[in-house]
C-alpha positions in Angstrom: 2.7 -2.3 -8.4 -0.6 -2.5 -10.1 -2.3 0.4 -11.0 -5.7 1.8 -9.5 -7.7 1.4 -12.3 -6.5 -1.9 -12.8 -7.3 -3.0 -9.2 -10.4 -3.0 -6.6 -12.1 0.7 -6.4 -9.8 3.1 -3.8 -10.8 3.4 -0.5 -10.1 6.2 2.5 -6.7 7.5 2.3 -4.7 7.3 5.4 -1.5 8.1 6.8 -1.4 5.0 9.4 1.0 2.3 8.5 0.0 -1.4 10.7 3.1 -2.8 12.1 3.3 -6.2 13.0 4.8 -7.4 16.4 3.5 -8.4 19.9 6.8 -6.3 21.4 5.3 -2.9 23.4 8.9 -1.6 23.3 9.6 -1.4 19.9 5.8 -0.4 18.8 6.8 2.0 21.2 9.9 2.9 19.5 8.3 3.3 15.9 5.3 5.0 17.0 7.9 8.0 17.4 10.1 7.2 14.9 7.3 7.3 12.5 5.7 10.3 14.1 9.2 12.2 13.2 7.8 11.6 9.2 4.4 12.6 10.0 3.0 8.9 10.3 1.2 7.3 12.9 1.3 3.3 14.1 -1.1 0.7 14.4 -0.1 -2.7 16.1 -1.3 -5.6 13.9 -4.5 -7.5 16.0 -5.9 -10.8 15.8 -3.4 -12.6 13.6 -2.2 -15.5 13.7 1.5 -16.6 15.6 3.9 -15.8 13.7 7.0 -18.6 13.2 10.3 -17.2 11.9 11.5 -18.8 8.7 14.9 -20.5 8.1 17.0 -19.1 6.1 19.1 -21.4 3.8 22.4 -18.6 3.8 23.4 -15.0 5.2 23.4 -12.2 3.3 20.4 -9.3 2.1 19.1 -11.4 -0.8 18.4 -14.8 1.7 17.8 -13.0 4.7 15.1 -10.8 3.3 12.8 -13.6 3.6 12.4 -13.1 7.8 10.4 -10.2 7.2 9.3 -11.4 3.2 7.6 -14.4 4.1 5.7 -13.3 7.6 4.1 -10.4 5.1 2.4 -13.0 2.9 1.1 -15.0 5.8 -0.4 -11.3 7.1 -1.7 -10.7 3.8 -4.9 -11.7 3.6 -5.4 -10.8 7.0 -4.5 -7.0 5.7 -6.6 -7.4 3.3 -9.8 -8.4 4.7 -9.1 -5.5 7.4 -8.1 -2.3 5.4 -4.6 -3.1 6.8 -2.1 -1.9 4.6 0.6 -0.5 4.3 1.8 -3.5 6.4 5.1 -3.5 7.8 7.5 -6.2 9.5 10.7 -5.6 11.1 13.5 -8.1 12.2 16.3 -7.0 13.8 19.9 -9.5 14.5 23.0 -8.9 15.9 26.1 -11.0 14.4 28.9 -11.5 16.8 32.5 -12.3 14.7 33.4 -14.5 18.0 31.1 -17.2 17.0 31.5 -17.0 13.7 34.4 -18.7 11.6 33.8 -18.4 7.7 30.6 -18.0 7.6 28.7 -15.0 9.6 25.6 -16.6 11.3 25.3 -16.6 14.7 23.2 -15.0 16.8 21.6 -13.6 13.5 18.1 -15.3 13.1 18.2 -16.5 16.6 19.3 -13.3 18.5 15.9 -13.3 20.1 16.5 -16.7 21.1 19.9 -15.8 22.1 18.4 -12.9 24.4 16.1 -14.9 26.2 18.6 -18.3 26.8 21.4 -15.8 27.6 20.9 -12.2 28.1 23.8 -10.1 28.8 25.3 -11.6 31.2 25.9 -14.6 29.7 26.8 -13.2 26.4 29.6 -11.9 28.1 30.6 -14.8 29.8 30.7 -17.2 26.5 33.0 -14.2 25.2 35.3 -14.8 28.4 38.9 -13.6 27.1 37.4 -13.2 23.3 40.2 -11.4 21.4 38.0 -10.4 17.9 34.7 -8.8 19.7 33.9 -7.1 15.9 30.0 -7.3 15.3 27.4 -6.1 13.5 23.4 -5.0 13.9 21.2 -6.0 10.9 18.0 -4.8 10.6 15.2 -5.3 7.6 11.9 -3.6 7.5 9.4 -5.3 5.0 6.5 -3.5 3.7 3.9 -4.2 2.1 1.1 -1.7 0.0 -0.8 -4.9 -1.5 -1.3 -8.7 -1.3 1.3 -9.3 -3.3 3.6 -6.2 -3.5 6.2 -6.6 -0.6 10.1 -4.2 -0.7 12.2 -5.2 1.8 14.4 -1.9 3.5 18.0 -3.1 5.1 20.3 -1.4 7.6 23.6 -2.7 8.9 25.4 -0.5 11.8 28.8 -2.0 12.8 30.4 -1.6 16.1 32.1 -4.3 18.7 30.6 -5.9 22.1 32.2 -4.5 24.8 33.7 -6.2 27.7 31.5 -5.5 30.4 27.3 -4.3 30.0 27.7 -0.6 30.6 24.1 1.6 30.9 23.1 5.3 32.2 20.4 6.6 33.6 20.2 9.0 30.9 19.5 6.1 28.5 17.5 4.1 30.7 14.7 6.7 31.7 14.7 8.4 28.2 13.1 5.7 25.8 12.2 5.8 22.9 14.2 8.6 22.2 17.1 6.2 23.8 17.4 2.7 23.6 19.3 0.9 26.4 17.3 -2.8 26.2 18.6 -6.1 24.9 22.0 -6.3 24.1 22.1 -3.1 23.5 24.2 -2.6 26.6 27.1 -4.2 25.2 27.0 -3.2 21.8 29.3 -0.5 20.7 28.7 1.2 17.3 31.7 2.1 15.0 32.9 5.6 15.5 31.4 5.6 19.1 32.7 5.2 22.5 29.7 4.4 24.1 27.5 1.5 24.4 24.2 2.2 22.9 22.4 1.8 26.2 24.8 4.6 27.8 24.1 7.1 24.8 21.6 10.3 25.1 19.2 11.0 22.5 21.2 12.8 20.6 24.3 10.7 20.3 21.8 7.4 20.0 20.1 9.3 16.9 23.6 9.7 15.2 23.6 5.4 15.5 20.2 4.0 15.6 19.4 1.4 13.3 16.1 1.8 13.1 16.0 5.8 12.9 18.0 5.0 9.4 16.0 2.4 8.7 13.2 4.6 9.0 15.2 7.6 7.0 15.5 5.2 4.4 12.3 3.8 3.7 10.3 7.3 4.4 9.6 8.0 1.1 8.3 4.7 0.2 6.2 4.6 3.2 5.1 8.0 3.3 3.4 7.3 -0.2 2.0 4.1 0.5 0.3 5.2 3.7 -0.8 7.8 1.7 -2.5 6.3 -1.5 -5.7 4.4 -2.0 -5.6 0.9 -0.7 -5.7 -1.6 -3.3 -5.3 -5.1 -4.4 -6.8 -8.2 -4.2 -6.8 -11.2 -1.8 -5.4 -14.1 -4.0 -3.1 -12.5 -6.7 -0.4 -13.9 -8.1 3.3 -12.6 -6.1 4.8 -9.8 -8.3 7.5 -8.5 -6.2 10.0 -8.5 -3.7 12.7 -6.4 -3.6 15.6 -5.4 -1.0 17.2 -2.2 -0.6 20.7 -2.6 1.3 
């Protein structure tokens, strides 16, 4: 990352990091994450639509690119509006029954997966499924500066269960529980529970994004707390992923 003094004067310090997604739930969700590490969140405005990039394998160094390359589209946008750090999650869920050799399915398309399917008809395509092993990715890209982007990784292993299994603990205690999405069938290794059956504290022992979070605090933390810099057009210098 490029120095103050060889950048654009400093401006305000903050402690806000601008996330960008148009989902309420998980602004929700990292508004208290973030909150935990003394940070508040700002949902991205008045961007453009996002597309999701394909990815030409599986795997941290390929896959980094779903939250890479929507941070240099948002860029310039940050940059015009004082609206950095900038940050990009994308979360996937890899299922071992759809999968042969190579491990790619839901992945990329697990939103897509969700809203042609949902639970229910997860479960039924995985009707008698013997090898129900699978896996929650999730990447949060951030970005301090036009062209200074580190990618953060977290995989949490577990197996989808056999029916979709929720409590009311779960479901009326969000953020600090998480019982949307598939997250009613996915069970986390070392757990007997379904995420969207878990209390608070059991879900904080598996959340994804909480060590997601963990993990990228002290990068974030810093960045939300130094002088904004950079300029608009510069030359990409980095991207890095941290698994």
């Amino acid at each position: 990352m490029l120095t103050v003094a060889e950048e654009a004067p400093t401006q305000q310090l903050t402690r806000r990091i601008h996330l960008a997604t148009a989902s309420a739930l998980k602004l929700r969700q990292y508004d208290f994450l973030l909150e935990e590490i003394g940070l508040s969140v700002e949902a991205v405005q008045h961007v453009p639509t996002l597309f999701e990039p394909q990815v030409d394998g599986i795997g941290a160094p390929n896959e980094a690119a779903l939250v890479a390359e929507p941070l240099k589209t948002l860029s310039r946008f940050a940059a015009r509006n004082d609206g950095y750090p900038l940050v990009v999650e994308d979360t996937m869920l890899f299922i071992d029954h759809f999968n042969r050799e190579v491990p790619a399915l839901p992945g990329p398309d697990t939103k897509r997966w969700w809203l042609a399917l949902g639970n229910t008809g997860l479960l039924e395509l995985m009707t008698g499924a013997r090898c129900r092993d699978a896996r929650y990715v999730c990447q949060l890209g951030v970005s301090t500066a036009p062209a200074d982007y580190k990618v953060f990784r977290v995989e949490v292993p577990g197996r989808i269960a056999a029916k979709e299994r929720t409590s009311r603990i779960a479901r009326e205690n969000f953020p600090r529980t998480n019982a949307t999405y598939f997250h009613s069938v996915f069970i986390p290794q070392g757990a007997r529970r379904t995420f969207g059956e878990m209390d608070e504290n059991e879900f904080a022992r598996f959340d994804y994004r909480r060590a997601l979070v963990h993990k990228a605090a002290p990068y974030l933390i810093e960045a939300a707390t130094a002088p904004i810099q950079g300029q608009l057009f510069s030359p990409s210098r980095c991207i890095q992923t941290c698994s």
